[in-house]
C-alpha positions in Angstrom: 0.0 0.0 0.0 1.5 3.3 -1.2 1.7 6.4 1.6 -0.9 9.4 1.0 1.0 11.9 -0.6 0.5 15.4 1.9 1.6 17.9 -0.5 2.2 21.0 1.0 0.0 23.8 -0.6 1.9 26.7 -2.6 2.3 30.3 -1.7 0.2 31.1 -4.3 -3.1 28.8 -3.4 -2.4 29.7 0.1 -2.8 32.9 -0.6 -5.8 32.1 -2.8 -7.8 30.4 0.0 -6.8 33.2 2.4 -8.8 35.8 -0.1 -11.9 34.0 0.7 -11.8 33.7 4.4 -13.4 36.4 6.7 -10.4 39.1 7.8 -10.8 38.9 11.5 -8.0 41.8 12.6 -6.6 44.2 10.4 -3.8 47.1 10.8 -2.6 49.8 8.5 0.5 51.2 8.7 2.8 53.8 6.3 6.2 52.1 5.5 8.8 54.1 3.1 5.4 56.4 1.6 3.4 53.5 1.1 0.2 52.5 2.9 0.4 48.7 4.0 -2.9 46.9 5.3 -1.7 44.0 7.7 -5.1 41.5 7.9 -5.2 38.3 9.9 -7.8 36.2 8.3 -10.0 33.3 10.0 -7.6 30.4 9.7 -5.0 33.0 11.2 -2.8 33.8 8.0 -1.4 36.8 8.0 -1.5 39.0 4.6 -0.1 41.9 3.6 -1.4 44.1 1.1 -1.1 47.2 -0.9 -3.6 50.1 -0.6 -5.5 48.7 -3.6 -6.2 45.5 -1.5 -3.9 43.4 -3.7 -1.6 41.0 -1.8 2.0 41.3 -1.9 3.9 38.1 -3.0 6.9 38.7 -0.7 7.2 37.0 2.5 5.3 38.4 5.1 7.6 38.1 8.1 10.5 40.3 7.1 8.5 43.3 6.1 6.6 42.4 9.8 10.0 42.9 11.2 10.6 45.8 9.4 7.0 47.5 10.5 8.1 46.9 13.9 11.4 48.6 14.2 10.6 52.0 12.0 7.6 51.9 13.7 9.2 51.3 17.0 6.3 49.0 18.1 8.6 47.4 21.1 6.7 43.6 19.7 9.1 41.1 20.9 10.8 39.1 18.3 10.4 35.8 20.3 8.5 33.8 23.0 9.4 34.2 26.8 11.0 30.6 26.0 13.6 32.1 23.3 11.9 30.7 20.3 11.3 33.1 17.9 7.6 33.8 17.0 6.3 32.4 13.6 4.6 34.6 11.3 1.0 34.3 12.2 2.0 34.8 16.1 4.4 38.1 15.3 1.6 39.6 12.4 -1.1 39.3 15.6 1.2 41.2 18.2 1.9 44.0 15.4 -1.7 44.4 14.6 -2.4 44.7 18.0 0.1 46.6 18.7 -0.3 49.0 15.7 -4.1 49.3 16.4 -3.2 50.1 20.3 -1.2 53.3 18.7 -4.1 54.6 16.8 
């Protein structure tokens, strides 16, 4: 009996399948004169996208980092353990913490 092939689903149709979930938190923020809208959806992706609602296909967590040092958010970069947050952990913290400023 062969094993059940668990292919892992592309950037591209994750992103796809994000677009059609409910957004349940959402931050905007100004980075380098452009207006960036951070939105968690319901299966807890995090998204970025450009103030015409189109995603950006870069990786999310580096331009998080980047919100939260120009920013100067304070969001720690890892857990009270010393593991460093994932993605959907660290986009949470910076929406809250980005929504707290406004």
């Amino acid at each position: 009996m062969k094993g059940v092939s668990k292919k892992r689903p592309s950037d591209m149709e994750r992103i796809n399948k994000a677009s059609l979930l409910e957004v349940v938190n959402e931050a905007s923020v100004k980075l380098d004169g452009n207006i960036l809208h951070i939105k968690k959806h319901s299966d807890t992706t995090i998204l970025i996208y450009d103030i015409n609602d189109n995603v950006l296909y870069t990786p999310v967590k580096p331009i998080l980092r980047e919100i939260n040092n120009k920013k100067d958010l304070g969001v720690d970069l890892c857990h009270l353990s010393g593991l460093k947050k994932n993605t959907r952990v660290l986009g949470k913290d910076i929406i809250e913490s980005l929504n707290a400023k406004s």
